[in-house]
N, C-alpha and C positions, 0 to 999 in steps of 0.2 A: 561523582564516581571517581573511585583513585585509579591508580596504576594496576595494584595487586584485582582489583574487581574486572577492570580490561583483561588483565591477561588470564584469570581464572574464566570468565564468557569464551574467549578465545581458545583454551585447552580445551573446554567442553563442544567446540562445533569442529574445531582441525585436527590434523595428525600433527601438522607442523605450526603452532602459535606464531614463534619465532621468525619463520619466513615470515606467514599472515602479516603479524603486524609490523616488521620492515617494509613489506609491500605496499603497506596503506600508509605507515609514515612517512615512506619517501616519496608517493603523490600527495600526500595531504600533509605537508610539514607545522607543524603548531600547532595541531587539530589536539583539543583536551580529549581525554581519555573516553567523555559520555558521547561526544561528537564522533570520536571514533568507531565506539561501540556502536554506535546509532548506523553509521556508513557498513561495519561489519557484516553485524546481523540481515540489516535490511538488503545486500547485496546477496546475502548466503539465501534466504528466500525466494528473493525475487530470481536467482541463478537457476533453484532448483526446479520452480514452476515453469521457467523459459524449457530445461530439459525436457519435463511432462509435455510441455505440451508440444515440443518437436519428436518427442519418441508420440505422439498419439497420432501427429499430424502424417510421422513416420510410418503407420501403422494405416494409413489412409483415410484418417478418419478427419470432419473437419473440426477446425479449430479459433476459438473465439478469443481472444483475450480483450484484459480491462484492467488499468491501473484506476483505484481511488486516490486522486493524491490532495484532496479538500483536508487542508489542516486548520485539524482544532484548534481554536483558543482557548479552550481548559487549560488553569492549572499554567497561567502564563504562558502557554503555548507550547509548554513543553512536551505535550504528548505528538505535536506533530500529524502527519498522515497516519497514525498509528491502526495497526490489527482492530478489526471488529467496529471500529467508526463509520466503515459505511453502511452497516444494517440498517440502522435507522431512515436511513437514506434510501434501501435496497425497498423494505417493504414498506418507506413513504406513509414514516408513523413520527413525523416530526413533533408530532402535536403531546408526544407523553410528555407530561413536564417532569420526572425525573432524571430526564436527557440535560437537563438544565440546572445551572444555580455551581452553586460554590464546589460541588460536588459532580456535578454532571458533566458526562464523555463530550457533549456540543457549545460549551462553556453557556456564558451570561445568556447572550441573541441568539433567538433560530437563526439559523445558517440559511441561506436562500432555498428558498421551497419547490424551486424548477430545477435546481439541480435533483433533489427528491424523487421529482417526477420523471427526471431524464433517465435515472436509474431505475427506477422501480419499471417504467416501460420497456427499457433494456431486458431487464430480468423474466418481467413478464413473457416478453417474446420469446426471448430465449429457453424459457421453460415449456412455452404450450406449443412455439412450434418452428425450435431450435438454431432462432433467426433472431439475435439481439439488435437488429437494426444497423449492419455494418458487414462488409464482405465478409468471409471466410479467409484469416490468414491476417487480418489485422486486428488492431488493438485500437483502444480508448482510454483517452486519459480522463479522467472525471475532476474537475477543479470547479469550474466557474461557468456561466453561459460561453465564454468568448474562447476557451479553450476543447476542443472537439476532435483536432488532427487530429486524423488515422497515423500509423504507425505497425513495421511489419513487425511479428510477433519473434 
């Protein structure tokens, strides 16, 4: 990714690109342009869901969160903690082998299968009876067995 594709990404989420990316240049100095983009984007998301769900928590209702942040090795790894990689993990369907191979979002190896389960139980809970296994007002990072801190939302 060049320069002109950063700041075109950039025109399209801000009022002010310009600012944007001096802002992130000048914490992140040497950062290539896809590294950048990657810190952008993934900031402008993760910002907006943090607002959702302080305007819900605002509204008195309670509140759950969860980072996935298990990164694929697809594709040399460059897709990272990327959008939509934790389904397969959520409803604990590791076993499709098109999730796999040269072409698949979980690269070469299934990924650890208790992570799987720790998600799909989360989810589970949290849909039948609104208790994903962690207080109200924190968060969950999802990586590995050894990583579990809470964290406030």
């Amino acid at each position: 990714m060049g320069e002109s594709q950063l700041l075109a990404v950039v025109k399209r989420r801000f009022d002010d690109p310009e600012g944007v990316l001096a802002g992130y240049r000048d914490r992140f100095p040497g950062e290539s342009p896809g590294a950048l983009t990657t810190r952008i984007t993934t900031d402008a998301f993760t910002e907006s869901n943090r607002r959702l769900a302080r305007a819900h928590r605002g509204a008195g209702n309670p509140v759950h969160g969860y980072e996935f942040a298990w990164r694929s090795p697809a594709f040399g790894g460059r897709l990272g903690a990327c959008h939509c990689a934790e389904l397969p993990f959520v409803f604990d369907r590791l076993d499709l082998p098109d999730l796999y191979g040269a072409k698949g979002l979980l690269g070469a190896d299934p990924p650890d299968q208790e992570l799987a389960k720790r998600m799909h139980t989360a989810w589970v809970g949290f849909v039948t009876h609104g208790d994903p296994g962690w207080p109200v007002g924190e968060s969950r990072t999802f990586r590995t067995r050894k990583d579990q801190a809470p964290g406030p939302l």
